[in-house]
N, C-alpha and C positions, 0 to 999 in steps of 0.2 A: 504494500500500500504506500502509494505517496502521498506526504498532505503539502499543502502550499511551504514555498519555503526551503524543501529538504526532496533530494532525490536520493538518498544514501540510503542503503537496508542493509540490514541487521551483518549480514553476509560478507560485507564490505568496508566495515569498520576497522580491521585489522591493516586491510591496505590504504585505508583514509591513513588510520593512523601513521602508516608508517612515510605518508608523504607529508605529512605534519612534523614527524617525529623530531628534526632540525631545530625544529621553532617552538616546540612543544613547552620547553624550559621557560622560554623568556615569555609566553602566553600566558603561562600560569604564575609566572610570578608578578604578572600585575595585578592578580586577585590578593590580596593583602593575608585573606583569613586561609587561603590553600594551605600551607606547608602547618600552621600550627591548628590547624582543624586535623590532618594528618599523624602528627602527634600526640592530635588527644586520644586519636581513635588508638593508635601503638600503645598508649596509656593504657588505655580500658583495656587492653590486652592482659599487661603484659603484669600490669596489678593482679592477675585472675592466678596467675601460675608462678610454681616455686625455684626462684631464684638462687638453690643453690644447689642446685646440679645444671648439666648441659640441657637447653632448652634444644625442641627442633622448632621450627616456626618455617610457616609457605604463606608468602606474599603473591596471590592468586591475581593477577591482572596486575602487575609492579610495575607495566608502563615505564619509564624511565628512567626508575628508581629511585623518586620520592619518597614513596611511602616504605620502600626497604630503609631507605636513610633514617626514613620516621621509626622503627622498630630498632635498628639499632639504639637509636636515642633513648629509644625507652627502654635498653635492656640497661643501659648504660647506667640511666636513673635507678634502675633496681640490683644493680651492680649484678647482673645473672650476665652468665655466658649462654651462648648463642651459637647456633648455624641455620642464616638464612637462604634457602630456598623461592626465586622469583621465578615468576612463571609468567607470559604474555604471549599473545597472539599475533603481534606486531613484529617484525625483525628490524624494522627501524628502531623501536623504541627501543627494543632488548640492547640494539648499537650502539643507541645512547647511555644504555645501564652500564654497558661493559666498559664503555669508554672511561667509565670516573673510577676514582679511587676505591678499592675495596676491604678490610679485614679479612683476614685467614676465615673460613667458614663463608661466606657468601659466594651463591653460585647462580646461577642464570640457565633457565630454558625457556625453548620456546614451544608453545602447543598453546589449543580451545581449551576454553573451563572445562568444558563438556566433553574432554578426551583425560580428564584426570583418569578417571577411572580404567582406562584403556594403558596409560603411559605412567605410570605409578613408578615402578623399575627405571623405567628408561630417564626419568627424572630426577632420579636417585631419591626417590621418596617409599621405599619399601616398608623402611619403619613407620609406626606412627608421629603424626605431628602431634605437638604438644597445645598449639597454637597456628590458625590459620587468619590470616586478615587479607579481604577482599575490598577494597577501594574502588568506587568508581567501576564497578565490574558488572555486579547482577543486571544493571538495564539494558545492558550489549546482550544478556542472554537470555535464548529465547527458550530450550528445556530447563528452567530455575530450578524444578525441583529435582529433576535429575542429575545435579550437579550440586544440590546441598545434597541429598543423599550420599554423593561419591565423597562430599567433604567430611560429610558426618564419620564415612568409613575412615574417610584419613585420620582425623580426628582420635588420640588416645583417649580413654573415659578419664574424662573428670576433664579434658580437653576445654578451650574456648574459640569460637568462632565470632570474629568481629566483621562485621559490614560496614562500611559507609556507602553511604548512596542518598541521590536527591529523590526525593517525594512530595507531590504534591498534588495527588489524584485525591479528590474528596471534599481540600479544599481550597473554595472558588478566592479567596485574598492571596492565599500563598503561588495559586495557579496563574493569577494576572500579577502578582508581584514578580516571579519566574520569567515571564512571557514580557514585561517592560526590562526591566534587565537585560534579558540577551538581546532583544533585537536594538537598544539604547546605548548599549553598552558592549557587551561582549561578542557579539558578532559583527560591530564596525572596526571593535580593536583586533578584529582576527584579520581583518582586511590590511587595517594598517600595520598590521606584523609579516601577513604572508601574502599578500593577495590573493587569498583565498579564504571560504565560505565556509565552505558544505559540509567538515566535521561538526563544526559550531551550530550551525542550522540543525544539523541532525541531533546535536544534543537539546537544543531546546527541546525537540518533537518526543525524543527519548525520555526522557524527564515527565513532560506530559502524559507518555503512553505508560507510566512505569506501575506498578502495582501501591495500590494506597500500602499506610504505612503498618495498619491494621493487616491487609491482604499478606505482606509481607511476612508479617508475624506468626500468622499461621502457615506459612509455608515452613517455617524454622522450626514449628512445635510440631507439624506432620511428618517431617525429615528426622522425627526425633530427638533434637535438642529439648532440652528444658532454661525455667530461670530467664527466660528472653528478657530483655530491658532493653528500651530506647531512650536516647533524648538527641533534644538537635541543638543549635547552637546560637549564641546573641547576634544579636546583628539584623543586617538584611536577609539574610539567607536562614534566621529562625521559620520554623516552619517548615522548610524549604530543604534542607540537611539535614540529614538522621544517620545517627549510629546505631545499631544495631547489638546487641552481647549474645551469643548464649550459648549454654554449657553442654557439653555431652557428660549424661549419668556416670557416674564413679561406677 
């Protein structure tokens, strides 16, 4: 389906992104709240699980390695050792992940949400994680629950699963605050960054199409987790931003 605005489908995200992926950095870093909305969600992580042994943790959609930076950080605060696991669908962006500086234990592949369950081995993810954090990912996917299920599987018991993701289906102030934003704002500055549009356009519509925040929640209790918690964040983007928690049973 196309709605005005966006000709991008679901299918083609991964190569939007990776013709983005150059400019990806300096795009988001004119949003002010990206990098420490990132960090909070590594927080809500990384608070849940025990910092004194070796964590595993899978950065599910790590894009080009913000939100891996953001988990380091937070391991950092909990003084817990680590090995990061990023995974993304983009090979530009993965480019961009490899290309920066790394600690011993972080590692990089490439594959769909929706092939975890398929590529488990081949991503050196045999053991279970301790910790998975998804940013920015579930609206790109269109089997969600088939892919919390495969997380739920990666997931050790007693495990946490963090989301972030925009929502705004349900309601109508966060939906036209969403919709003035990017067309006011963030989709003229994607112009003036790349000249070009149509990932940006496509995430407005994304955002739009994405499951209320409720819908979402029981996708995470049907997948099996427990303990679900949301909250979203101050600002413009209250409402608008939601993190997600929730535990797999001990």
């Amino acid at each position: 389906m196309t709605v005005l605005g966006s000709d991008l489908e679901s299918a083609d995200v991964p190569d939007a992104f990776t013709q983005a992926a150059s400019r990806y950095d300096r795009m988001v870093s004119l949003n002010p709240g990206y990098h420490r909305h990132l960090r909070s969600a590594a927080a809500g992580l990384l608070e849940t699980l025990d910092p004194h042994r070796l964590l595993r943790l899978v950065d599910l959609g790590c894009g080009s390695g913000a939100s891996t930076r953001a988990l380091l950080a937070a391991a950092r605060a909990e003084r817990a050792d680590v090995r990061v696991t990023g995974v993304d669908a983009s090979g530009g962006m993965l480019e961009q992940a490899r290309a920066k500086r790394w600690p011993v234990g972080v590692d990089f592949h490439q594959g769909l949400a929706q092939d975890l369950g398929a590529h488990r081995e081949e991503w050196g993810l045999q053991a279970p994680a301790d910790g998975v954090l998804a940013a920015y990912l579930f609206r790109n996917v269109v089997e969600r629950d088939a892919v919390l299920a495969d997380v739920h599987a990666l997931v050790s018991d007693g495990g946490t699963l963090v989301v972030q993701e925009y929502s705004v289906a349900g309601s109508p102030l966060a939906s036209a605050v969403w919709t003035l934003v990017s067309w006011a704002v963030v989709i003229p500055l994607s112009w003036i960054t790349s000249r070009q549009t149509r990932l940006y356009r496509y995430l407005w519509r994304s955002v739009r199409e994405f499951d209320s925040v409720q819908t979402f929640v029981d996708r995470l209790y049907a997948a099996g987790f427990v303990d679900v918690e949301v909250r979203t964040v101050p600002g413009w983007q209250n409402g608008i931003l939601h993190t997600f928690r929730a535990r797999k049973p001990a």
